[in-house]
Structure formats: structure tokens, C-alpha cells
N, C-alpha and C positions, 0 to 999 in steps of 0.2 A: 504494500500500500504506500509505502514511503515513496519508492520508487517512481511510481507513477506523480507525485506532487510536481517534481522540477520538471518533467514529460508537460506537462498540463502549462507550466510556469513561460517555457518555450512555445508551447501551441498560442498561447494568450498572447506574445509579446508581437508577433507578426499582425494580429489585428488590431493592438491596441496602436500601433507603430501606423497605420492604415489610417486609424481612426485621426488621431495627430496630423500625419496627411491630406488627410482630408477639411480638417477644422484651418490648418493653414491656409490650403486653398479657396476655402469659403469668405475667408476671412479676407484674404488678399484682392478674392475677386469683389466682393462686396465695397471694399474701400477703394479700389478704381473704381468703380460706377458711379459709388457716390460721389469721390471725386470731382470724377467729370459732369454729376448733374447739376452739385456745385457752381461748378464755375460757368456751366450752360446760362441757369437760373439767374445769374447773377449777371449774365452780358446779357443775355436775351429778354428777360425781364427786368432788370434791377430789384431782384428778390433771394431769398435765402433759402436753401431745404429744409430748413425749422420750421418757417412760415408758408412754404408751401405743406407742410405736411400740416400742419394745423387747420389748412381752409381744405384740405381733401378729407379730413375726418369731417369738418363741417359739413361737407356737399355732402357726405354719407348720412348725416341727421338736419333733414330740411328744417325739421321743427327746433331745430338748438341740439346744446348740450350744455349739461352741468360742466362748469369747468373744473370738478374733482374726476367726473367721467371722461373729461377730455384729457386730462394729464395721466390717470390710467389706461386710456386707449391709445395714448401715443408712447405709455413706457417713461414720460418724463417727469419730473417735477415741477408742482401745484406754481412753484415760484418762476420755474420757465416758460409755463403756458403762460402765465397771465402779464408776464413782459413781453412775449409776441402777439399775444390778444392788442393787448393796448396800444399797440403801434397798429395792427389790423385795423384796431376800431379809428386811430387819429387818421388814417389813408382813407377810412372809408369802406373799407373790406368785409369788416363784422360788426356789429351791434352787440350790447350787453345790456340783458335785460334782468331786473329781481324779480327771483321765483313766487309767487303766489303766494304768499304765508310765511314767507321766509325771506326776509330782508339780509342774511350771514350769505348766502349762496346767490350765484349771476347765474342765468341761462346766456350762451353767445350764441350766432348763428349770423351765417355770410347774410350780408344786403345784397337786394340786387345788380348791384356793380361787381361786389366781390365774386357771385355766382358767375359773372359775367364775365369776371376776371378771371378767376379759377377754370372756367370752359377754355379758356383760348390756352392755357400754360397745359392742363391737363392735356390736350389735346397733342400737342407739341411734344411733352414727356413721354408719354404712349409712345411717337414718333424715334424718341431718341432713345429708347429700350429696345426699341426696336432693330434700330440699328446696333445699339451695342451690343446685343445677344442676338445678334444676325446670323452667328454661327451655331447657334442651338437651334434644333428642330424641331414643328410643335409637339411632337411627340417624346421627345427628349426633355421639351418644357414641360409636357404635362408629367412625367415621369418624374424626375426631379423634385416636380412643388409637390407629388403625391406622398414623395421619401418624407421631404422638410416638414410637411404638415403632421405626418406620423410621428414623426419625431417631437413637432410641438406637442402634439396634446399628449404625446408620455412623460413629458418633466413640466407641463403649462400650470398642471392644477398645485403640483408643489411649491407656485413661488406667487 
């Protein structure tokens, strides 16, 4: 029985060595994208990917969102959304409204310039993913997001 542990210690070490491999490479490809959506956003718009991802969570909740629910959907901190809300709202982009009963809590939710703004950039970024993952097929795409998706909802409900 002994024998077999460092047998087993060996088999383990080629997939964990894969997995490592792997996490680099996600990681590497992920921050080139980002990168360059980056700096896309920022010539072709004069906008940020902080603030663009705040108004595409918005376009996903036409009716608002609590901005505790926003800063949980976007993965960031209460005190980062509502420094890029608050420039949203001074451009014109979002509105912050008080919840009904509850003067402590804002509902935001894009105006219709922001909706109108966020259509033409959205439309664009589609464009430019497009071309950046030009070399993955959609069948390789759908393969792919079926793996990552797996993947989230096995460590998602842990944290």
C-alpha cells in the first residue's frame, strides 16, 4: 500500500503541472484582451472598461439596480461602483434614484442617452471580440464557455 502513494504522487503531478498551464494561459490571454479593449475604449470612445462594464450590467436590468446588487454583479467594491456611477450620472449616462421606503439605498439605471450610448460601444465591442478571437471556432467557442461555466458553478456557490 505504501508503494503505490508516491505511484499516485507522480500520476497527480502531470495534471496538476497541466492545470498550472492552463491557469497561465487563461490568464495571459485574458489580460491581452483586456488590454487591448482598454485602450480601444478609451480612443474610440473616451471611456474606461470599468465604466463600460457598469452600463452593460445596467442594459441587463432596464428597470435599475440596487447598487449593492451592482457591485456584487460586477465582482467589485460598493466604493468602486459608486465613483463610476457618479461620473455616469455627471455625463448623463445613469440616473440614481431612492428606493421606495428606503432613503440608505439608490436604484441606478442608464437614461436614454446612456442606453443610446451603450448600443453604439456595445455594438463595436461584439465587433472587436470578434476579431480578437477570430481564430477560435464557434464550436470551439461554445466548447470552451461550456468547460469555464462548469467550472464556475463548482467553486461559484463557495465564495
Amino acid at each position: 500500500m505504501t508503494a503505490s502513494a508516491p505511484l499516485a504522487a507522480l500520476d497527480a503531478a502531470p495534471a496538476s503541472k497541466e492545470r498550472l498551464r492552463l491557469w497561465i494561459r487563461l490568464l495571459r490571454a485574458s489580460r491581452i484582451i483586456e488590454n487591448e479593449l482598454r485602450e480601444r475604449l478609451k480612443r474610440e470612445f473616451d471611456t474606461t472598461l470599468p465604466r463600460f462594464d457598469v452600463m452593460a450590467a445596467l442594459n441587463r436590468a432596464p428597470d435599475g439596480m440596487l447598487m449593492s446588487d451592482l457591485s456584487r454583479f460586477l465582482l467589485v467594491s460598493n466604493g468602486n461602483v459608486t465613483g463610476i456611477v457618479d461620473r455616469l450620472v455627471n455625463d448623463g449616462f445613469v440616473v440614481r434614484a431612492q428606493r421606495e421606503g428606503d432613503r440608505r439605498t439608490s436604484i441606478v439605471r442608464l437614461t436614454p442617452r446612456g442606453q443610446e450610448f451603450f448600443r453604439g460601444m456595445a455594438a463595436v465591442h461584439e465587433a472587436w471580440i470578434g476579431e480578437l478571437l477570430g481564430d477560435v471556432s464557434e464550436d470551439g467557442a461554445r466548447r470552451l464557455s461550456s468547460m469555464l461555466k462548469t467550472f464556475r458553478s463548482n467553486w461559484e456557490d463557495e465564495h
